[in-house]
Each structure stands twice: as structure tokens, then as C-alpha cells.
C-alpha positions, 0 to 999 in steps of 0.5 A, a space after each residue: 506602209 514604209 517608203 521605198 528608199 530614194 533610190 530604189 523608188 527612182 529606179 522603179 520610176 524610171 523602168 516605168 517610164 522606159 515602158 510608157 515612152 516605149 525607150 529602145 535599148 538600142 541606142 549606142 554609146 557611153 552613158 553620158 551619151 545616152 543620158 544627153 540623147 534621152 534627155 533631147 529626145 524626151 525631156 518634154 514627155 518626163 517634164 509631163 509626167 513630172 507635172 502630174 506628180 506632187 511637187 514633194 514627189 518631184 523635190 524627192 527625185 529632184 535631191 538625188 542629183 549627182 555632182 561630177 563627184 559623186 556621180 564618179 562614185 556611184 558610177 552614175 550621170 552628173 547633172 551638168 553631163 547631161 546637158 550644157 543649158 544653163 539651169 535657171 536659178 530665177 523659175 522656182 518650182 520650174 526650177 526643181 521640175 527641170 533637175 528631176 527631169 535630168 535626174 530621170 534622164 540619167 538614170 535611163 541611160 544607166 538603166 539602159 546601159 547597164 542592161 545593154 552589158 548585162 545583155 553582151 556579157 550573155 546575162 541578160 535578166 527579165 529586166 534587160 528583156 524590156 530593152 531588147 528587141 524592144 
């Protein structure tokens, strides 16, 4: 069976968390606002999902972090917008856990914003409809 692509598989994991966390769409703001709300609120439920997962799986999404640089390029969250605690460099595997916790954090709030525009602009799609009214 091939591998999704990265990316792919982290959006689909991320859609599947927004349902098991029951994530409302309703919330307001710019995606880095998102992503630091998503990233309080819930970052002790991701880390527990991320601690049933295989530590490959948590360094695979963990690698998709996005510098300040790169993020503006692919129009996503940078790591260090998404909150201002210090990672610490000294906890190893814990370490790689709390990146993909903000790695997911981000991409939540993409997924969530990017669905709130679609919605506004009058196109909301089958996958938007998981974020309203919801």
C-alpha cells in the first residue's frame, strides 16, 4: 500500500481530530489567533492522542513544522506563532511530541479558517459542513 504524502496524511488527521474533539468552526479570527486558541484549549487532548501513536508517526508530523519563512509560503502557522513557551530542547521524545502537537495545532486552525472563507464566500463544501453549525 503507498504512503499518503505528508501533507495529505496530516490534513486527514487533523479532520479526524476536529471530529473526535467535536472543534467548532466558530471561532473568529486570524489564523495565528486560531492556532493559539486551538493550541490552549486542546493541546493536552492532541498530546494524548499523539502518545497512542508510534513515535515514527509523531516525528513524521512533527518534520512538517513550518519556520516564519516557509510558513508565509505556503500560507500556514509558523511554530513560534503558535505560542510563546519555549520548547525544551533537554526532554528528547517529549520534545518531538510537543512540535507535532503544534504542528496539528496549526493545521486546525488552517483547516478551520480556510472553511470559515469558503463558507463566507457561499461555497461552503461537504468538508466546510463539519465546521458549521457544528
Amino acid at each position: 500500500m503507498r504512503k499518503k504524502p505528508d501533507s495529505e496524511y496530516l490534513t486527514n488527521l487533523c479532520r479526524t481530530l476536529i471530529q473526535q474533539l467535536r472543534i467548532s468552526g466558530h471561532v473568529t479570527g486570524l489564523e495565528i489567533h486560531v492556532a493559539r486558541l486551538v493550541y490552549s484549549e486542546l493541546g493536552e487532548k492532541i498530546r494524548t492522542k499523539l502518545g497512542d501513536m508510534k513515535p515514527s508517526t509523531r516525528g513524521r508530523i512533527a518534520s512538517l513544522a513550518h519556520t516564519r519563512e516557509s510558513a508565509r509560503k505556503v500560507n500556514q502557522t509558523a511554530l513560534a506563532d503558535i505560542t510563546s513557551e519555549p520548547l525544551d530542547l533537554e526532554k528528547g521524545g517529549e520534545l518531538v511530541t510537543e512540535i507535532a502537537c503544534r504542528v496539528i495545532a496549526g493545521e486546525i486552525a488552517s483547516l478551520i479558517v480556510t472553511c470559515r472563507l469558503m463558507s463566507m464566500a457561499g461555497r461552503a463544501s461537504a468538508t466546510a459542513s463539519m465546521f458549521i453549525d457544528g
